[in-house]
C-alpha positions as CSV (number, residue, x, y, z in Angstrom):
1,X,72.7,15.5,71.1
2,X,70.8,12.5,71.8
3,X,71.7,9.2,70.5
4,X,69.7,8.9,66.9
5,X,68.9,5.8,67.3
6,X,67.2,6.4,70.3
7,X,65.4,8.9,68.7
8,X,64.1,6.8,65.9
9,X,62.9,4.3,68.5
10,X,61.1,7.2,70.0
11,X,59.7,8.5,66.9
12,X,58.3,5.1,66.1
13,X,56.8,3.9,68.7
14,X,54.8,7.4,68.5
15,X,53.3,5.8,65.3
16,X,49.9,3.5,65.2
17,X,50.9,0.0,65.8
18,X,50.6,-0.7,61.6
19,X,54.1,1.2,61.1
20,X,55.7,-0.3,64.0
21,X,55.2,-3.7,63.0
22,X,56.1,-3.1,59.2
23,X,59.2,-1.7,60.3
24,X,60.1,-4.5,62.9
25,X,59.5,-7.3,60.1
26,X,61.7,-9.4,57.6
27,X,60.1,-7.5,55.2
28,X,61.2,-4.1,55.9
29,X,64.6,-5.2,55.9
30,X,64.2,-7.4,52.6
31,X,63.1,-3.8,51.2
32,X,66.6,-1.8,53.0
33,X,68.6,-4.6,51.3
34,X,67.0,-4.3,47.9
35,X,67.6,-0.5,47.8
36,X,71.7,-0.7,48.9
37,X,72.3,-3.8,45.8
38,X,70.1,-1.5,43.7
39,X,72.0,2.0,44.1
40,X,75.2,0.3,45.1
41,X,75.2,1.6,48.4
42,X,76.3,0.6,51.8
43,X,73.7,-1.4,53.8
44,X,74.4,1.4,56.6
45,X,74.0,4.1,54.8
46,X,70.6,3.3,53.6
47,X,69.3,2.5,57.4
48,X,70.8,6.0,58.6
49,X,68.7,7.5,55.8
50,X,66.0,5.8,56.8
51,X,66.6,6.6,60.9
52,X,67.0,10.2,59.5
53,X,64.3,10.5,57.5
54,X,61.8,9.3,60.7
55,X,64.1,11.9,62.9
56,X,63.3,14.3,60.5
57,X,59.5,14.1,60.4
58,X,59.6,13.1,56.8
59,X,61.2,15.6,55.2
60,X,61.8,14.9,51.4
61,X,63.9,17.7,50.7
62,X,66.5,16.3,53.2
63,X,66.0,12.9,52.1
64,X,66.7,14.0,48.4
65,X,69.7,15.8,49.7
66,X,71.2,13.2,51.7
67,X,70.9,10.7,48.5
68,X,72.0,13.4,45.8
69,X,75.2,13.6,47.9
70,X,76.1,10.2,47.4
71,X,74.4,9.2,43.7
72,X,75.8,11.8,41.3
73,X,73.6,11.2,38.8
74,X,70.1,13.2,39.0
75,X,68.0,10.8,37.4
76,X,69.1,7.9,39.3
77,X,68.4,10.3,42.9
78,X,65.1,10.9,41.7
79,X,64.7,6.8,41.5
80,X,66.1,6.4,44.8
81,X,63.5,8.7,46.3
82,X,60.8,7.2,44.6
83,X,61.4,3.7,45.4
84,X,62.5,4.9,49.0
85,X,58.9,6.1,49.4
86,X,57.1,3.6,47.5
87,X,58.6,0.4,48.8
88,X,59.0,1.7,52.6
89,X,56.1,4.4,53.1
90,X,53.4,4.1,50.5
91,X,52.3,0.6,52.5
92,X,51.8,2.1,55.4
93,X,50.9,5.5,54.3
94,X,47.2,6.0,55.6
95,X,49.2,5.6,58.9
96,X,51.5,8.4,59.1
97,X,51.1,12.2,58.1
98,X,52.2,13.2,54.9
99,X,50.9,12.2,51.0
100,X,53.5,9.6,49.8
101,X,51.4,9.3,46.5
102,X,52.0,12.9,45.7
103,X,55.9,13.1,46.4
104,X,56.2,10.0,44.7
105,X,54.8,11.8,41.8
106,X,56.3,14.7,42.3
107,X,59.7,13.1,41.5
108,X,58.5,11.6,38.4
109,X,57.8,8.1,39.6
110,X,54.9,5.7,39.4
111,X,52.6,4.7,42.2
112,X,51.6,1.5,40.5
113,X,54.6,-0.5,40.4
114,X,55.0,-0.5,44.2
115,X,51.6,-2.5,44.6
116,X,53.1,-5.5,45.5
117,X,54.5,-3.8,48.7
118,X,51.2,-2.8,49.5
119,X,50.1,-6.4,49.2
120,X,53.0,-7.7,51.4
121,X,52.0,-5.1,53.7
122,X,48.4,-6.5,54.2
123,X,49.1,-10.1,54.1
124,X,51.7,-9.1,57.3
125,X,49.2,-7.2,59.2
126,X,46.5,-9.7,58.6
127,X,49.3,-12.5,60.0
128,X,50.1,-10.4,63.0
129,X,46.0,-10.0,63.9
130,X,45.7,-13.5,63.8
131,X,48.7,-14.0,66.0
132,X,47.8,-11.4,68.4
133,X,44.3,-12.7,68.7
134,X,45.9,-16.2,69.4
135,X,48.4,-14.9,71.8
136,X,45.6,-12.4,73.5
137,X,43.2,-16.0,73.7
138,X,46.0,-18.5,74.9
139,X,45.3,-17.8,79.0
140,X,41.4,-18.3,78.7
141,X,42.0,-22.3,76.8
142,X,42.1,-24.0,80.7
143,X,39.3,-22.4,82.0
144,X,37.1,-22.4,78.9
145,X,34.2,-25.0,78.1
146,X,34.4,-25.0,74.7
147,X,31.4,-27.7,74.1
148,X,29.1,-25.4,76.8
149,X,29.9,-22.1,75.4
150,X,29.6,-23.0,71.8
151,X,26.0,-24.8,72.8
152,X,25.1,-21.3,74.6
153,X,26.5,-19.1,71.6
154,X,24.7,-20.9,68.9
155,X,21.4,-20.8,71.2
156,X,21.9,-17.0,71.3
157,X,22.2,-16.4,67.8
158,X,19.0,-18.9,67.1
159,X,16.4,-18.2,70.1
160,X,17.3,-15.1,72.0
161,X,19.0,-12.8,69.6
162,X,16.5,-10.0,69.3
163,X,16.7,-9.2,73.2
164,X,20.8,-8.9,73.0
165,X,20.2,-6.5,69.8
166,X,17.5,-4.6,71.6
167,X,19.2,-4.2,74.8
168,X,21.2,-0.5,75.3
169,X,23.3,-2.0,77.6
170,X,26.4,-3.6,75.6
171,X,27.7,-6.1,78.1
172,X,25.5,-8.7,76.7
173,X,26.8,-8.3,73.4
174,X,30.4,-8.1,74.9
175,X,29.9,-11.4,76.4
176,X,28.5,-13.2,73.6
177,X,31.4,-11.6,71.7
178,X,33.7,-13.0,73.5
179,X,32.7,-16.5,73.4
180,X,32.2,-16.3,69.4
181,X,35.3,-14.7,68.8
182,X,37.5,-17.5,70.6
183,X,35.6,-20.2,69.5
184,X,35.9,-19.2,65.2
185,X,39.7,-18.8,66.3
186,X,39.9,-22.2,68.6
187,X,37.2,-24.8,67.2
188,X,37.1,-24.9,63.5
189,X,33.5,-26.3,62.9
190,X,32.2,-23.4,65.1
191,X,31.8,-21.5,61.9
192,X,29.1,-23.5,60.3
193,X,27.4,-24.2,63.3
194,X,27.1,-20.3,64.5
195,X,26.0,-19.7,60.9
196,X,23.3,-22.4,60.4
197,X,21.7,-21.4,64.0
198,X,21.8,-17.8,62.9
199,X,20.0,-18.2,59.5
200,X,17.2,-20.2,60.8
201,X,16.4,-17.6,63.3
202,X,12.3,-17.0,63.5
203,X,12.4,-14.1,66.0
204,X,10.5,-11.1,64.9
205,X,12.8,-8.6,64.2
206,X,9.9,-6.3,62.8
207,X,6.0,-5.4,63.1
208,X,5.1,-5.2,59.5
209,X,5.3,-8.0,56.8
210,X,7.9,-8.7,54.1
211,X,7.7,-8.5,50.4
212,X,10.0,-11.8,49.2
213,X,10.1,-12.3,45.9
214,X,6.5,-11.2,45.6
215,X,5.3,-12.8,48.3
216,X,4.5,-12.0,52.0
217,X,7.0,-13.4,54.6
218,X,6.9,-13.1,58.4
219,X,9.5,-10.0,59.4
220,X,11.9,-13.2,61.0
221,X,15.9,-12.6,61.4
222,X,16.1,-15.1,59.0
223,X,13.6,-13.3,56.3
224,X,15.2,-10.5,56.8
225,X,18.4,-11.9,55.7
226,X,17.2,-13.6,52.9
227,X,15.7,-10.0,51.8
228,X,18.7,-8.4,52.0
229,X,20.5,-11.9,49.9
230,X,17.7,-11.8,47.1
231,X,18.6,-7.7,46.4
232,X,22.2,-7.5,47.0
233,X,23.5,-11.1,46.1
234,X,25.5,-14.0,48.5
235,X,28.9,-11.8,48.4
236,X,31.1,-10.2,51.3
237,X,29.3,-6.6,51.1
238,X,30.8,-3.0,52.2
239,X,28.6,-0.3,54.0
240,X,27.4,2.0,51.3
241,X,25.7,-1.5,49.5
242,X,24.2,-1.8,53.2
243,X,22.9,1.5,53.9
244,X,21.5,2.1,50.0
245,X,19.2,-1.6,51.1
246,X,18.2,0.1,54.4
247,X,16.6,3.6,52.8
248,X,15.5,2.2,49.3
249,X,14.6,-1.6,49.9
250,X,10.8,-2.0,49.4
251,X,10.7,-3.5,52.9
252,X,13.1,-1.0,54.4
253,X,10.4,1.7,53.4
254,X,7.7,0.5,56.2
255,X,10.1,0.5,59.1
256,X,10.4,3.6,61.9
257,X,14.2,4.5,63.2
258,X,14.2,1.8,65.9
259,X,13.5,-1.1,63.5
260,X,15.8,0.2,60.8
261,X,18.9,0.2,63.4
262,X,17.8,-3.5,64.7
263,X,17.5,-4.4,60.8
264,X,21.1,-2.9,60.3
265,X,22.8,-4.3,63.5
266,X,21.1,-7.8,62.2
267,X,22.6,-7.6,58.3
268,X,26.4,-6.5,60.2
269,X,26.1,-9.5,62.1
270,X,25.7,-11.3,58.7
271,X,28.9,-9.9,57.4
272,X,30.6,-10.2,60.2
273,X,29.6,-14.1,60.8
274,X,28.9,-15.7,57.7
275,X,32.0,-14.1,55.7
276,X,34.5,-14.3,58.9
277,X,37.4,-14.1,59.3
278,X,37.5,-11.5,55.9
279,X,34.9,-9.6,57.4
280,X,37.6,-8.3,60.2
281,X,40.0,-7.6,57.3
282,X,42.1,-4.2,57.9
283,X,40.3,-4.1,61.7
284,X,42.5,-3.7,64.7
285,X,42.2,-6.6,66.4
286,X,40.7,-4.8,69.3
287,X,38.0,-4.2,67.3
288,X,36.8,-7.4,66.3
289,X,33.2,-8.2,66.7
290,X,30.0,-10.6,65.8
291,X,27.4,-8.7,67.4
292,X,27.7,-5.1,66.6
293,X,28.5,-3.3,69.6
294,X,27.7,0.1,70.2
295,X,31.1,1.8,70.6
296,X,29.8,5.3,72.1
297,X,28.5,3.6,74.8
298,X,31.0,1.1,75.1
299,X,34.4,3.3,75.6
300,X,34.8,6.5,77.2
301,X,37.2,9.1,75.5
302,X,39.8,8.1,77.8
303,X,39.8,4.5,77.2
304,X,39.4,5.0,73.5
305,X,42.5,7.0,73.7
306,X,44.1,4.7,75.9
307,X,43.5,1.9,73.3
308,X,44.7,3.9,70.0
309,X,48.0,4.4,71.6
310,X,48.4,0.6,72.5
311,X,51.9,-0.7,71.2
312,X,52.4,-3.9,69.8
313,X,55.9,-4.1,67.7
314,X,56.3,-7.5,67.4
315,X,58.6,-8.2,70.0
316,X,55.4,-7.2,72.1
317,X,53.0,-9.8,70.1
318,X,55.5,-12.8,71.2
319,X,55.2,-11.7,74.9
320,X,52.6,-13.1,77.2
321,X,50.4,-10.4,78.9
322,X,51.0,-11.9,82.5
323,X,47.9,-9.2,83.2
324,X,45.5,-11.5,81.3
325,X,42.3,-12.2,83.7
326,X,39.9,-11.6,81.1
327,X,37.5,-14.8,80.7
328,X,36.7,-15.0,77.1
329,X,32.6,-14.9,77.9
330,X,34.2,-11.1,78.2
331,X,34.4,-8.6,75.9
332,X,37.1,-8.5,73.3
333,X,35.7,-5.7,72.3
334,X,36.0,-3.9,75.8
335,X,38.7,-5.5,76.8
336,X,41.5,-3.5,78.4
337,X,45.0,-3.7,76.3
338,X,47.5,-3.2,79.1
339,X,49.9,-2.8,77.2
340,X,52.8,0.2,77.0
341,X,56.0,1.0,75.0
342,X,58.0,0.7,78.2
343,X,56.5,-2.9,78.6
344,X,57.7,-4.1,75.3
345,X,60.9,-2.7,74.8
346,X,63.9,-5.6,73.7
347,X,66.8,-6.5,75.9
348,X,68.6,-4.8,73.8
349,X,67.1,-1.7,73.6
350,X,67.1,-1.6,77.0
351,X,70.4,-1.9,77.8
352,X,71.0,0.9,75.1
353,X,68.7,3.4,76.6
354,X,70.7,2.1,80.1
355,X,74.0,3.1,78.6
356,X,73.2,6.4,77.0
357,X,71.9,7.6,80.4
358,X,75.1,6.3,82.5
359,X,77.4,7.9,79.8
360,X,74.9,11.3,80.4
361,X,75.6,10.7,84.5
362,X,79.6,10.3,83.7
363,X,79.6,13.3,82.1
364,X,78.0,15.4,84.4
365,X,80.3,13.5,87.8
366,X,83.3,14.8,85.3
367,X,82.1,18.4,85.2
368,X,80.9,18.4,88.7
369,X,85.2,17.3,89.7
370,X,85.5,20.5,87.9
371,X,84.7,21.7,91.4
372,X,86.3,20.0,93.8
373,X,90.2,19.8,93.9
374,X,92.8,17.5,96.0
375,X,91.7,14.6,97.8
376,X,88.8,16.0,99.7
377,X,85.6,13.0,100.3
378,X,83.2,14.6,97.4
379,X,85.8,14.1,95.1
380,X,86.4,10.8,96.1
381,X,82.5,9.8,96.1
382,X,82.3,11.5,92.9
383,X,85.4,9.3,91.1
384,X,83.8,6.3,92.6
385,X,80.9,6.9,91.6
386,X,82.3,7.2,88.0
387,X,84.1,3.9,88.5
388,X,81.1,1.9,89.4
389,X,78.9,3.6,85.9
390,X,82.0,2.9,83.6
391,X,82.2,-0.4,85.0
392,X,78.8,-1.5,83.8
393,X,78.6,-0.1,80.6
């Protein structure tokens, strides 16, 4: 049977990149240590469950059997389950495919008292984007003029913004992403600069006037925003507060499809701006923008899927790409993550996977001897060959 440990590693990296940094971190194994001094269990033990549990596709029966054989008492397997789930798999469970709420409940425990796991889980992935964005930027810092492309960005957003909003084709928006996203990250008055040139936009977003506050206002980017601030309040602002302003607003009654989407790109360039870097909260990095980018016409199936099944454990977010020739007036947003399990792998699971298939090749030289008897040369090759594998083990 193959090695389990292998198999875990397997099952994992199968997983969205979420679960495979939660279950790389100091956190994770904070959580395994907590569970062994509460149950009085070997530390061991509780990973093997864990390792089996992934092995198993998240089977709960053969969880609670593999803890009822080792904690007589009912009530206290029943606690083991629950906090098993809710401290390891309730974080991370929009990620993976079964209900952890409902087994959780199911064994009599309480969903609410594993919040703070939930929290830790956010504050770690919002660390890691950070650090990935940093680590993705690094290669561009030599190359970059940040004084030049923060003067072009911020004229962008102030005199020409209606043409990159207009325009089907998303490579200007990729472009001008790419500059706004390193400079927020890289120059920390950028920020207030990109915002003040953005709210004093006067390009015509719209034909007809506005209604502000009873009076009649010229349909500018800027007016537009202040619209939307005067209805909906100063706050970050989710989607469902946006698209109730776009079909009930008195000014958002006037307005044919075109205008609405150019009004809705400009208001998610608001929230993505003004209220940055919350307004990327629980976005893959990959996915970061300013400019709304139109993502159907952006990626094709295949590079969608290609980028959903990007790795990045985080031995892989301490690497270097040594691929990166992106310039960062390129597209984050289009960028191409070449990045694969195989890539990312640690020395040390390397040289495991390395051993498990020599001891698989000495097996099969030992049967294959089977077949040959005395001193004849295939024998010979075949014992040598043996010697060489069981010499670098």
């Amino acid at each position: 049977m193959e090695n389990k440990s292998l198999q875990f590693l397997q099952k994992l990296k199968s997983l969205p990149e979420e679960v495979n940094i939660y279950f790389s971190s100091d956190i994770n194994s904070k959580i395994i240590e907590e569970l062994a001094d509460k149950y009085n269990l070997e530390l061991d033990l509780v990973h093997d469950i864990l390792i089996d549990f992934f092995i198993f596709d998240f089977q709960i029966e053969k969880l609670y059997k593999n803890i009822s054989d080792k904690i007589i008492n009912k009530n206290d397997s029943n606690n083991f389950v629950c906090d098993f789930l809710g401290k390891l798999f309730l974080p991370v469970g929009p990620f993976i495919d079964f209900k952890v709420e409902e087994e959780i409940k199911k064994y009599k425990g309480q969903v609410d008292v594993y919040k703070k796991y939930i929290d830790d889980f956010n504050d770690l992935i919002d660390d890691e984007n950070f650090d990935n964005l940093g680590d993705f930027l690094e290669g561009f810092e030599n190359d970059f003029d940040e004084n030049e492309e923060e003067r072009m960005s911020a004229y962008f957003l102030e005199k020409n913004l209606v043409e990159i909003l207009e325009n089907n084709d998303p490579s200007a928006s990729q472009k001008v992403n790419g500059s706004l996203l390193y400079l927020l990250i890289n120059k920390s008055d950028s920020l207030s600069k990109f915002t003040r040139a953005f709210l004093i936009n006067q390009e015509k977003l719209t034909k007809n006037l506005l209604i502000i506050e009873g009076k009649k206002e010229d349909p500018t980017i800027a007016n537009w925003v202040k619209s939307f601030v005067k209805e909906n309040g100063s706050d970050l602002f989710n989607n469902i507060i946006l698209a109730k302003y776009l079909t009930s607003s008195i000014n958002c009654l006037s307005i044919d499809n075109d205008e609405r989407k150019l009004v809705r790109k400009t208001l998610r360039l608001y929230r993505n701006l003004i209220f940055f870097p919350d307004s990327m909260k629980n976005i893959p990095m990959e996915e970061w923008e300013i400019i709304p980018v139109d993502k159907d016409s952006v990626y094709s199936d295949d590079s969608m899927a290609k980028l959903r099944k990007a790795s990045f454990s985080q031995e892989a977010l301490k690497q270097k790409d040594k691929e990166k020739e992106i310039r960062p007036s390129e597209s984050l947003v289009g960028g191409s993550l070449k990045i694969s399990y195989e890539n990312i792998k640690t020395e040390q699971t390397k040289k495991f996977e390395n051993n498990t298939t020599d001891i698989e090749k000495i097996k099969e030289l030992e049967l294959m001897l089977g077949k040959y008897s005395g001193k004849n040369l295939e024998r010979k090759a075949i014992e040598n060959e043996i010697k060489k594998l069981k010499k670098t083990k």
